[in-house]
PDB file with one MODEL, atoms N, CA, C and O in Angstrom:
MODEL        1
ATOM      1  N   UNK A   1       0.846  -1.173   0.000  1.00  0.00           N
ATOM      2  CA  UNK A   1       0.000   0.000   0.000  1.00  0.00           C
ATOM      3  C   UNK A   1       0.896   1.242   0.000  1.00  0.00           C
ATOM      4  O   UNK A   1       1.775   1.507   0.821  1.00  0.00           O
ATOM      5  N   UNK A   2       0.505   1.979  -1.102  1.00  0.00           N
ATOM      6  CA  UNK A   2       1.490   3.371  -1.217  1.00  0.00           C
ATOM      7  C   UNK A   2       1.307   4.307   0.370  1.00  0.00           C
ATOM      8  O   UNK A   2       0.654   3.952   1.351  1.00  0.00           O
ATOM      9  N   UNK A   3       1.940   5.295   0.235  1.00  0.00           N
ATOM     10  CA  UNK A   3       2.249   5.715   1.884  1.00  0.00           C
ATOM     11  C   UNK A   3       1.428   7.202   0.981  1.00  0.00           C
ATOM     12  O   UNK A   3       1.628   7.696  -0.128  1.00  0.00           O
ATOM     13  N   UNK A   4       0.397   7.561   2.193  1.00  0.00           N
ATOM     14  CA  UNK A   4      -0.650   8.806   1.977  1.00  0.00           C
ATOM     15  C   UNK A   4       0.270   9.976   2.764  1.00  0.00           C
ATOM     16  O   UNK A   4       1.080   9.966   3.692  1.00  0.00           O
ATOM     17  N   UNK A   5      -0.293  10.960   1.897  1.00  0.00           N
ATOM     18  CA  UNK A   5       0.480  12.262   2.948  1.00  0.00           C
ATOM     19  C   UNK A   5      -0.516  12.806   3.656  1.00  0.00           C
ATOM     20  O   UNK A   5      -1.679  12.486   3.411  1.00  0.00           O
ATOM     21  N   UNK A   6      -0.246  13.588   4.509  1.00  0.00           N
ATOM     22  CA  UNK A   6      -0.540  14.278   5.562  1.00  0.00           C
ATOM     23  C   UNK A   6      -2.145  15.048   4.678  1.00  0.00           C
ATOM     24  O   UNK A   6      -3.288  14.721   4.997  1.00  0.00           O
ATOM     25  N   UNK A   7      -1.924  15.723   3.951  1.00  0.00           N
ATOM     26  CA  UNK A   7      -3.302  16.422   3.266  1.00  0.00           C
ATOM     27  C   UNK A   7      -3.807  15.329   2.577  1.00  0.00           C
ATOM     28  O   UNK A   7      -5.031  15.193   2.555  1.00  0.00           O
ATOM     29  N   UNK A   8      -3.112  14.538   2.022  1.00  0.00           N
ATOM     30  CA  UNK A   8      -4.683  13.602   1.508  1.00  0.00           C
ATOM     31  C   UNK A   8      -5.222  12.924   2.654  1.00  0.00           C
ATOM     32  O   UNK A   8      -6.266  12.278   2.562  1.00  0.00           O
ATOM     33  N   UNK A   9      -4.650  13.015   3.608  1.00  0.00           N
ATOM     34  CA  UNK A   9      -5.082  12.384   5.418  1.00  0.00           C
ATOM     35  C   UNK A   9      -6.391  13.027   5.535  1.00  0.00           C
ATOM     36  O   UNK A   9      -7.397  12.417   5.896  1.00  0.00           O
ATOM     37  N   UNK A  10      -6.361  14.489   5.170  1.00  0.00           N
ATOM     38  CA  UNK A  10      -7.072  15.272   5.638  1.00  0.00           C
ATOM     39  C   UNK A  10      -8.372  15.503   4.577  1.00  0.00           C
ATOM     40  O   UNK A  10      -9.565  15.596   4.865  1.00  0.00           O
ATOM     41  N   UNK A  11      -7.642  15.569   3.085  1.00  0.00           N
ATOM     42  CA  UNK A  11      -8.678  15.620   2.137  1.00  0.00           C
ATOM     43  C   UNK A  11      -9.634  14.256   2.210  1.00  0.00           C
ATOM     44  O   UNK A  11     -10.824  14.419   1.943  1.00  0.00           O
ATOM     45  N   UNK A  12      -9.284  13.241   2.474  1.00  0.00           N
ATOM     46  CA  UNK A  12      -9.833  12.530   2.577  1.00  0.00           C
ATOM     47  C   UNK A  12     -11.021  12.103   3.565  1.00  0.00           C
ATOM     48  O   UNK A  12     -12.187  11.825   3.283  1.00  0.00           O
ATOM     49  N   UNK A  13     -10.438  12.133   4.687  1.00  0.00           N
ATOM     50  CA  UNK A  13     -11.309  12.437   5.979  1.00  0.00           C
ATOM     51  C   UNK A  13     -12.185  13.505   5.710  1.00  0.00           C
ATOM     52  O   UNK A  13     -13.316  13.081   5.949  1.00  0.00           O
ATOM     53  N   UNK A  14     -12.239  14.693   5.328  1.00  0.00           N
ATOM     54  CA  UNK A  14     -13.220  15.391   4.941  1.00  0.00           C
ATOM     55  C   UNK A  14     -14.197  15.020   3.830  1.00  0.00           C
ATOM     56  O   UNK A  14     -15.426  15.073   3.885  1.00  0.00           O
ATOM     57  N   UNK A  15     -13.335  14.589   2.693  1.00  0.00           N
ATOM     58  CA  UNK A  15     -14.238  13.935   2.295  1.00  0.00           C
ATOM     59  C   UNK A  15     -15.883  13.520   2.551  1.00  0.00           C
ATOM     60  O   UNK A  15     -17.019  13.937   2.329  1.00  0.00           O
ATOM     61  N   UNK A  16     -15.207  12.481   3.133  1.00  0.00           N
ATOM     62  CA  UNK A  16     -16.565  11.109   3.549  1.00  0.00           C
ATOM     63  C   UNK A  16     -16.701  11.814   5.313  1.00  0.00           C
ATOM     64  O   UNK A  16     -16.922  11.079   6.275  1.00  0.00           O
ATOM     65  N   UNK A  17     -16.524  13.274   5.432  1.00  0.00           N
ATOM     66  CA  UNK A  17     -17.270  13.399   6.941  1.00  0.00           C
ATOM     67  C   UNK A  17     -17.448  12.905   7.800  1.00  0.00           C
ATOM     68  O   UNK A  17     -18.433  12.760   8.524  1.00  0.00           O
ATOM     69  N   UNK A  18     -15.836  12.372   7.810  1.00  0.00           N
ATOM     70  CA  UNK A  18     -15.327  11.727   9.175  1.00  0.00           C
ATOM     71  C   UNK A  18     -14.457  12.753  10.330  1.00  0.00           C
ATOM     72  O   UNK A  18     -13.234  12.873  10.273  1.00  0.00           O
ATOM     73  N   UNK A  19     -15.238  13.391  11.275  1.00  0.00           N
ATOM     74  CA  UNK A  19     -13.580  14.012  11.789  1.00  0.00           C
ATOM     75  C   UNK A  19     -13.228  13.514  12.818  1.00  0.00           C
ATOM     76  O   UNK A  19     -13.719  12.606  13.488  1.00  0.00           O
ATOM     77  N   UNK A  20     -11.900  14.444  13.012  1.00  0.00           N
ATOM     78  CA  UNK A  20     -10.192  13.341  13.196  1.00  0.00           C
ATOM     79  C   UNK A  20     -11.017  12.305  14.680  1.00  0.00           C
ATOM     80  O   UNK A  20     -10.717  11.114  14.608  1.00  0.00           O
ATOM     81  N   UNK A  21     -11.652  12.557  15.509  1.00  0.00           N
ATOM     82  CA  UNK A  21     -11.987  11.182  16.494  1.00  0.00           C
ATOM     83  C   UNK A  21     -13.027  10.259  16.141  1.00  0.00           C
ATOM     84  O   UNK A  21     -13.259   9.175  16.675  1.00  0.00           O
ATOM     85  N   UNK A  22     -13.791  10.952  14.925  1.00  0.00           N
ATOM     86  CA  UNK A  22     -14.068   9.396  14.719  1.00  0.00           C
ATOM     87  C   UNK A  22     -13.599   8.242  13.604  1.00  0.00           C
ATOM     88  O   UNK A  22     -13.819   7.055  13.364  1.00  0.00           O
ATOM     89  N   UNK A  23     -12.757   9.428  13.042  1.00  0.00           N
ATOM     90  CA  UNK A  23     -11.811   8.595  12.088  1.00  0.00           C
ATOM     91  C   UNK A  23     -11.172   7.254  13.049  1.00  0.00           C
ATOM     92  O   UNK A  23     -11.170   6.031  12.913  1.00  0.00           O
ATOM     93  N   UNK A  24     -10.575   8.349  14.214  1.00  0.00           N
ATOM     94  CA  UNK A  24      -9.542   7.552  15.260  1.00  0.00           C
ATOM     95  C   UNK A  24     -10.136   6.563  15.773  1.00  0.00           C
ATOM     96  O   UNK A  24      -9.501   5.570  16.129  1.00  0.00           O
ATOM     97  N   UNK A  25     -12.058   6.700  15.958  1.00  0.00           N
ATOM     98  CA  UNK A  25     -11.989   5.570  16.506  1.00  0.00           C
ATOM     99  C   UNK A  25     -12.561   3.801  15.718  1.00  0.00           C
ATOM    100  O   UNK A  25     -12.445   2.603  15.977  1.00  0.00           O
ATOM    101  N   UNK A  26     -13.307   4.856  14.478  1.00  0.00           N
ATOM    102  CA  UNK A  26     -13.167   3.507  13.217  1.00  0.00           C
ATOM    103  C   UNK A  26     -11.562   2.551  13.087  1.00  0.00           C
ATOM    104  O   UNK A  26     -11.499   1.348  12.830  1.00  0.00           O
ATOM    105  N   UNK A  27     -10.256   3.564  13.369  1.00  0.00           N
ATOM    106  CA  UNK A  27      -9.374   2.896  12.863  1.00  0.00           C
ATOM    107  C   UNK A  27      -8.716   2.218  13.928  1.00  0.00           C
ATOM    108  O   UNK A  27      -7.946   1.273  13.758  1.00  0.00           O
ATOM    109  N   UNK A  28      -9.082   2.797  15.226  1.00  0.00           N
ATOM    110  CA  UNK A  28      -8.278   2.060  16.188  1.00  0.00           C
ATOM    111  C   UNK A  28      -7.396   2.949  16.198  1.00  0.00           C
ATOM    112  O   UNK A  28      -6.515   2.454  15.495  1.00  0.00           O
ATOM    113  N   UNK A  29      -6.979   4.122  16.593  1.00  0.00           N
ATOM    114  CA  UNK A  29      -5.898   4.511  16.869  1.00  0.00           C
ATOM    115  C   UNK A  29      -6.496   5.710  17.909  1.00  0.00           C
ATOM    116  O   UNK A  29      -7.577   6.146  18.306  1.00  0.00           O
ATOM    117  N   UNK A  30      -5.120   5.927  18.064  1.00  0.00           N
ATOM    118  CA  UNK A  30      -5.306   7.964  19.474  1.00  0.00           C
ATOM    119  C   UNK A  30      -5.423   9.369  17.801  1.00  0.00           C
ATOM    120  O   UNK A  30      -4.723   9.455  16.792  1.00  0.00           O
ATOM    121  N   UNK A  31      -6.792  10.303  18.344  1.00  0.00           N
ATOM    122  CA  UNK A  31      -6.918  11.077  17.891  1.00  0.00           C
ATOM    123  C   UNK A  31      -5.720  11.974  17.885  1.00  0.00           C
ATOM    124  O   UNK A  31      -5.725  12.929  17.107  1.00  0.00           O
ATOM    125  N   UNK A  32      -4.737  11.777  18.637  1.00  0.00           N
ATOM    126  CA  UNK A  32      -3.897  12.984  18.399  1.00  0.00           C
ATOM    127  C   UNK A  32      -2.644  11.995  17.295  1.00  0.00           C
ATOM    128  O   UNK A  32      -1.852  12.689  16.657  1.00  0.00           O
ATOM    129  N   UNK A  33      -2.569  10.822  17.179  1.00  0.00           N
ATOM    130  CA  UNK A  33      -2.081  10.285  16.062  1.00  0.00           C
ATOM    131  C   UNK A  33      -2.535  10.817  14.777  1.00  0.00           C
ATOM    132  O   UNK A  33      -1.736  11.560  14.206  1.00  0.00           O
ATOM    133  N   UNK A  34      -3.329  10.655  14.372  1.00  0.00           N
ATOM    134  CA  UNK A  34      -4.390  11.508  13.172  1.00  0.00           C
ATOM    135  C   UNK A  34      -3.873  13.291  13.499  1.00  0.00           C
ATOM    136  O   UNK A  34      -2.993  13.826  12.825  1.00  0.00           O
ATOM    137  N   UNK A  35      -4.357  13.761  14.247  1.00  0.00           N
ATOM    138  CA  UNK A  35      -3.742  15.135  14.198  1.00  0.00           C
ATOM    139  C   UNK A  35      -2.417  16.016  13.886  1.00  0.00           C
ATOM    140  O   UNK A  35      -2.183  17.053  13.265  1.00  0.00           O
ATOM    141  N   UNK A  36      -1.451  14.797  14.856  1.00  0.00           N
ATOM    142  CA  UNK A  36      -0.162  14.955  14.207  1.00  0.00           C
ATOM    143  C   UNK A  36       0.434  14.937  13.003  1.00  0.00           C
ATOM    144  O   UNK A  36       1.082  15.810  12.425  1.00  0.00           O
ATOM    145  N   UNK A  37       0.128  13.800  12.679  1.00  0.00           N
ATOM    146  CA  UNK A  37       0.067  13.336  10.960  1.00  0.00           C
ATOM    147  C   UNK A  37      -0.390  14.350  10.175  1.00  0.00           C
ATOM    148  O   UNK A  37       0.323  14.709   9.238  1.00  0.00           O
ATOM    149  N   UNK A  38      -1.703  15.019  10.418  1.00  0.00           N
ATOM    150  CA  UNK A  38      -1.872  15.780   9.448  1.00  0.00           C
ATOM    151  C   UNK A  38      -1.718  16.992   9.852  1.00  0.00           C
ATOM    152  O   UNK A  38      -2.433  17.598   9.054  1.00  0.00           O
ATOM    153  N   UNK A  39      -1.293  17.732  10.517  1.00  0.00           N
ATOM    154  CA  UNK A  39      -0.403  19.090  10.729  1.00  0.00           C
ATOM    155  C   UNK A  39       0.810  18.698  10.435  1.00  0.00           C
ATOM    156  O   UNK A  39       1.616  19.613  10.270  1.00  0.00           O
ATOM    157  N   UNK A  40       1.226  17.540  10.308  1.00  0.00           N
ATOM    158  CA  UNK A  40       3.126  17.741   9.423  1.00  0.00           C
ATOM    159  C   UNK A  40       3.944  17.604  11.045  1.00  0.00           C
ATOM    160  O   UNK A  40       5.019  17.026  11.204  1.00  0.00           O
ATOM    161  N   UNK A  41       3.266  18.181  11.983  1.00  0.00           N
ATOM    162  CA  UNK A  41       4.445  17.363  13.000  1.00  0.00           C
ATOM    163  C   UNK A  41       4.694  16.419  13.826  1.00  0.00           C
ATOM    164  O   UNK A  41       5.070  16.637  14.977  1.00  0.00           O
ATOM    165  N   UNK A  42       4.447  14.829  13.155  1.00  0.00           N
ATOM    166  CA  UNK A  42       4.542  14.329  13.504  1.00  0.00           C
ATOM    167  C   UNK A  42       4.279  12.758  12.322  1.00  0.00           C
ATOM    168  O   UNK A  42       3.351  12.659  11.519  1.00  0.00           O
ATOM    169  N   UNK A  43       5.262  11.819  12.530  1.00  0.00           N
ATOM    170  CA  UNK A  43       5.111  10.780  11.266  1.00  0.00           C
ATOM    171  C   UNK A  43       3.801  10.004  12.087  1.00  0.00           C
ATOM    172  O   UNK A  43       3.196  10.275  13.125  1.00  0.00           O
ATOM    173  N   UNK A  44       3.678   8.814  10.997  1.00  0.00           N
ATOM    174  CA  UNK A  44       2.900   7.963  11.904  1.00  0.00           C
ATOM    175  C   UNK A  44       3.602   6.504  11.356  1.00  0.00           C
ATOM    176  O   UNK A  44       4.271   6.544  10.323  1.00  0.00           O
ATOM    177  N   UNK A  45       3.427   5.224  12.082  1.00  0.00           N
ATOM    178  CA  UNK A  45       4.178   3.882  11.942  1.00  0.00           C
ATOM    179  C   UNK A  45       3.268   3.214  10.987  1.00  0.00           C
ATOM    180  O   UNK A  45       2.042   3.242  11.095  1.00  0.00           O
ATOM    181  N   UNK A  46       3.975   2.563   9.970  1.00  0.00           N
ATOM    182  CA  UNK A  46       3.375   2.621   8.653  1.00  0.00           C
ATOM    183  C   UNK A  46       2.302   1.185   8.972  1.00  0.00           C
ATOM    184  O   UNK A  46       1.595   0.970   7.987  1.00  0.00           O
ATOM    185  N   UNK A  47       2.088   0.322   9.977  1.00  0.00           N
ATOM    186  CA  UNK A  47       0.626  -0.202  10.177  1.00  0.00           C
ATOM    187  C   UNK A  47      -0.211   0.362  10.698  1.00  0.00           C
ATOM    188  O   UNK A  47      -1.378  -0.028  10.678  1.00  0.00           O
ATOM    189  N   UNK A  48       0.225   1.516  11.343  1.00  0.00           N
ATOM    190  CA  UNK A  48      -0.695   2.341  11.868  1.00  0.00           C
ATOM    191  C   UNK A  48      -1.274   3.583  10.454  1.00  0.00           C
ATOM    192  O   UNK A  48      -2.311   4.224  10.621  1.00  0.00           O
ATOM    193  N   UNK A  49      -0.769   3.678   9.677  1.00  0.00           N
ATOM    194  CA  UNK A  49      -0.949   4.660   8.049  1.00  0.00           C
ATOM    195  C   UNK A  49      -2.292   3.832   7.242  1.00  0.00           C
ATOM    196  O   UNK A  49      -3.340   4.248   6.748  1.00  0.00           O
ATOM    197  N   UNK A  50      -1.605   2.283   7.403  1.00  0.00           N
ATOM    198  CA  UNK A  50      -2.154   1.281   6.832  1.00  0.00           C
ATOM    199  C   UNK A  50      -3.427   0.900   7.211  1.00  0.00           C
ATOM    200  O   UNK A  50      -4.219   0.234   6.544  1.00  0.00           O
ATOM    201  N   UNK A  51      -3.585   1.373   8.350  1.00  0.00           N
ATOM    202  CA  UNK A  51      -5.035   0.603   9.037  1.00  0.00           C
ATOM    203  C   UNK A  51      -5.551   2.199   9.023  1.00  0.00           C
ATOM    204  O   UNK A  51      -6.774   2.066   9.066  1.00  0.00           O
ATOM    205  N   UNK A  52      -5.333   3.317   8.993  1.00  0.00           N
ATOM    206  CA  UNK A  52      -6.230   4.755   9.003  1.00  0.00           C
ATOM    207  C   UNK A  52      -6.654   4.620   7.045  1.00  0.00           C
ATOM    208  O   UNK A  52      -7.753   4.778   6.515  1.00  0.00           O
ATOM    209  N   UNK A  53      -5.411   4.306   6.437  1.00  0.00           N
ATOM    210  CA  UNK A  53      -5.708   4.406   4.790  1.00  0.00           C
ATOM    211  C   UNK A  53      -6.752   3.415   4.477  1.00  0.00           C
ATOM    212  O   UNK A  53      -7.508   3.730   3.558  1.00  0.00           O
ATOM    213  N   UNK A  54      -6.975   2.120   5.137  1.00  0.00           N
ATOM    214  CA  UNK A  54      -7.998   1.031   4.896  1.00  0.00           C
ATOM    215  C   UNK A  54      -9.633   1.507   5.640  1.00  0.00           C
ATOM    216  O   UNK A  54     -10.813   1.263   5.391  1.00  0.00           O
ATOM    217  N   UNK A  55      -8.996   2.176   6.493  1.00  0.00           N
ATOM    218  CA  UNK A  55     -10.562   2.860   6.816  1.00  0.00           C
ATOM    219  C   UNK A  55     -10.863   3.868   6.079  1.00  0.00           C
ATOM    220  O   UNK A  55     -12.024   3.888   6.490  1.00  0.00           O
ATOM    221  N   UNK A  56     -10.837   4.734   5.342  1.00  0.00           N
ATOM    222  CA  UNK A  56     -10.911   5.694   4.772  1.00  0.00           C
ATOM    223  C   UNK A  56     -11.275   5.079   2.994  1.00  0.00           C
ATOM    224  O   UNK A  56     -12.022   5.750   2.282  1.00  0.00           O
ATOM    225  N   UNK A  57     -10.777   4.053   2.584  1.00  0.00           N
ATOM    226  CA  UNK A  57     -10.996   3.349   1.536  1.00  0.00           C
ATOM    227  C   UNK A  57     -12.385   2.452   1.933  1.00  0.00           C
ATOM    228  O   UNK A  57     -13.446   2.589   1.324  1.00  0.00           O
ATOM    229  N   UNK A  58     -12.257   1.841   2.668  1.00  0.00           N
ATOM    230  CA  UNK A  58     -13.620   1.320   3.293  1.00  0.00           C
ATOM    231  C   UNK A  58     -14.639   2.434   3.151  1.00  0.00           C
ATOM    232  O   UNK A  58     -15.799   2.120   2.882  1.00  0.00           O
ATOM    233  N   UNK A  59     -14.243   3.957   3.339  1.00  0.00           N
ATOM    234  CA  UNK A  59     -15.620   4.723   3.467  1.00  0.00           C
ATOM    235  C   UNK A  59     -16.032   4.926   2.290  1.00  0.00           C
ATOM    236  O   UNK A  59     -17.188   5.250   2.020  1.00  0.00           O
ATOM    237  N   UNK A  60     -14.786   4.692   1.171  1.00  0.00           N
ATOM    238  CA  UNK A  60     -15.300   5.146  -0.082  1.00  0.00           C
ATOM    239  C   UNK A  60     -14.112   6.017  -0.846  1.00  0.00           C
ATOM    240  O   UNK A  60     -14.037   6.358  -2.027  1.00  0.00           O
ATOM    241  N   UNK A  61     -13.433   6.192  -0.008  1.00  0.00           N
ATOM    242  CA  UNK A  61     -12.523   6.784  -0.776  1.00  0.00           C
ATOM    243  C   UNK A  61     -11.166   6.200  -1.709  1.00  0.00           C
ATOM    244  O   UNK A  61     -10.779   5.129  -1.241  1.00  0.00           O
ATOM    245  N   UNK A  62     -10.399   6.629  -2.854  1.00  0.00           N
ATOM    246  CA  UNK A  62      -9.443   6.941  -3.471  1.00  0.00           C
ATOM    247  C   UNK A  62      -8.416   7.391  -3.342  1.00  0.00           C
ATOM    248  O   UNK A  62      -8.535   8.599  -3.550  1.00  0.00           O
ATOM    249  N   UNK A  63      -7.263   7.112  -3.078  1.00  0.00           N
ATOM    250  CA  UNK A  63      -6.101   8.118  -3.137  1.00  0.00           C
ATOM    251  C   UNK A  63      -5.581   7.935  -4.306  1.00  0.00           C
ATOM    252  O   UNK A  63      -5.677   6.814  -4.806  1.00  0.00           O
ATOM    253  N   UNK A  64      -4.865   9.061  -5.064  1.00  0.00           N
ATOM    254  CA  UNK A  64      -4.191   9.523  -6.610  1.00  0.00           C
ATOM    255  C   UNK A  64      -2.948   9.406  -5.944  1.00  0.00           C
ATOM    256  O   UNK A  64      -2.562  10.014  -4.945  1.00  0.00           O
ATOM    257  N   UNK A  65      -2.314   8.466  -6.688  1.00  0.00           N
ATOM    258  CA  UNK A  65      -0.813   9.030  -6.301  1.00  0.00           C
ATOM    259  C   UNK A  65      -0.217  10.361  -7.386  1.00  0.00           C
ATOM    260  O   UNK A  65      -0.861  10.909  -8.281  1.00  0.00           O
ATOM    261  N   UNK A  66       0.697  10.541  -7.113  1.00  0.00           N
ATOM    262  CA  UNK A  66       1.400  11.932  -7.881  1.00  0.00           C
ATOM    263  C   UNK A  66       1.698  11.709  -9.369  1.00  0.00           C
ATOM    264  O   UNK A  66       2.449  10.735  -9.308  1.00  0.00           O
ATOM    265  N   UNK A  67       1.572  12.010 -10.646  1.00  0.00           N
ATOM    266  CA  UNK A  67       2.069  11.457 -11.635  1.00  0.00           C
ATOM    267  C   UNK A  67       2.043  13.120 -12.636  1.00  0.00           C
ATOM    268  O   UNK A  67       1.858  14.323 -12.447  1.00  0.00           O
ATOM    269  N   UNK A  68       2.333  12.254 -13.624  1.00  0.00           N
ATOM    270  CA  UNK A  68       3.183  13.803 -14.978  1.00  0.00           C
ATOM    271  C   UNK A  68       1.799  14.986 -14.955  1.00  0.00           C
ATOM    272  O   UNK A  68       1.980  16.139 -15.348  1.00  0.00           O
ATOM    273  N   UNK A  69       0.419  14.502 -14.437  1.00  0.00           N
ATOM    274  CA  UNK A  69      -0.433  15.581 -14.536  1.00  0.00           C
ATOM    275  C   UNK A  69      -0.216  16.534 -13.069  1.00  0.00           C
ATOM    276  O   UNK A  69      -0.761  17.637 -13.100  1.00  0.00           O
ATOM    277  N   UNK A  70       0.250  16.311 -12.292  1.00  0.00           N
ATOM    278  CA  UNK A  70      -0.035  16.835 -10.600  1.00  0.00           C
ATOM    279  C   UNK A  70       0.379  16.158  -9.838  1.00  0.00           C
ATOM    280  O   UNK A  70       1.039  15.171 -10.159  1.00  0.00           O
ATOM    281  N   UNK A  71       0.083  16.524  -8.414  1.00  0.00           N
ATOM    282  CA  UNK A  71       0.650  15.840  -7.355  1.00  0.00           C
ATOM    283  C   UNK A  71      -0.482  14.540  -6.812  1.00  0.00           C
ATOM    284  O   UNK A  71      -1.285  14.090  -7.629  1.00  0.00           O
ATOM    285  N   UNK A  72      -0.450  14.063  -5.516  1.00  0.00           N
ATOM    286  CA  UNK A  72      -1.261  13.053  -4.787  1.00  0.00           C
ATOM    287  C   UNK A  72      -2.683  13.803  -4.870  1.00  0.00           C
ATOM    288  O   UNK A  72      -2.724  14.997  -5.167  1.00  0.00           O
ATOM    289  N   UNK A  73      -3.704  13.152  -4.631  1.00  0.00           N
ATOM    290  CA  UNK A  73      -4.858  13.603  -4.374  1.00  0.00           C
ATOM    291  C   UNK A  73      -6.158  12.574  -3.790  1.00  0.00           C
ATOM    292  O   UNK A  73      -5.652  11.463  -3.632  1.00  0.00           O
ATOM    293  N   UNK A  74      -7.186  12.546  -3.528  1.00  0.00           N
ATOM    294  CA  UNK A  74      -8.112  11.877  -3.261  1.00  0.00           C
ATOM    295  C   UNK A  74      -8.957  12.028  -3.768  1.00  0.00           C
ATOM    296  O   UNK A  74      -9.271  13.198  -3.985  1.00  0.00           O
ATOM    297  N   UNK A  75      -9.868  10.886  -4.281  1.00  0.00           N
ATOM    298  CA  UNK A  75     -11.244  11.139  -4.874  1.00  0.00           C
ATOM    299  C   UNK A  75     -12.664   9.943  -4.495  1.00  0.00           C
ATOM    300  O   UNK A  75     -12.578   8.715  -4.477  1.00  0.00           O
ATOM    301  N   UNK A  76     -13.399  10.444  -4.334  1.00  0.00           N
ATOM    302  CA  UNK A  76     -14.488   9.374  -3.634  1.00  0.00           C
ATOM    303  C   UNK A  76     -14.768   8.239  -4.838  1.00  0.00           C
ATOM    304  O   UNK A  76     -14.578   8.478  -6.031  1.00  0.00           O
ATOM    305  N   UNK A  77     -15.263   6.934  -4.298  1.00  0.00           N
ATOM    306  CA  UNK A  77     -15.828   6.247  -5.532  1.00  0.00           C
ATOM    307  C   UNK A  77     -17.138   6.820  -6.255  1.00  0.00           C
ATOM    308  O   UNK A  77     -17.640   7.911  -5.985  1.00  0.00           O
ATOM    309  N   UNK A  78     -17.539   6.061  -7.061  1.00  0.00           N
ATOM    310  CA  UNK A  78     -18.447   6.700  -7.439  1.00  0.00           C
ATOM    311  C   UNK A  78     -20.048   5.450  -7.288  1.00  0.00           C
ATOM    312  O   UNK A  78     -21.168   5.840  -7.617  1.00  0.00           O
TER     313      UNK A  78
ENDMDL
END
């Protein structure tokens, strides 16, 4: 599973109108894990990336990785 950045953390979660505690608590993790991550100070341990990115795909969402048109992005299914 490709590694999500910090704003598609966030684009995403907004997305599908999850915020950051109940993201945290669909995925099993501490809300300030999610927070850190996506303010940039702070990494997160990549089963812990893995199990927030599988919930967030579970809700419906997409992540774009970066390619010759733009950078990363998210997009809901359809």
């Amino acid at each position: 599973m490709p590694t999500i950045t910090p704003l598609q953390l966030k684009l995403a979660r907004t997305a599908v109108g999850l915020g950051v505690r109940e993201l945290a608590e669909k995925a099993s993790v501490a809300p300030s894990t999610i927070q850190r991550y996506e303010s940039g100070r702070g990494g997160m341990q990549s089963r812990t990336l893995d199990k927030v990115q599988q919930t967030l795909e579970d809700a419906g969402v997409v992540f774009i990785p970066a390619d010759a048109q733009g950078g990363p992005g998210v997009r809901l299914k359809s």
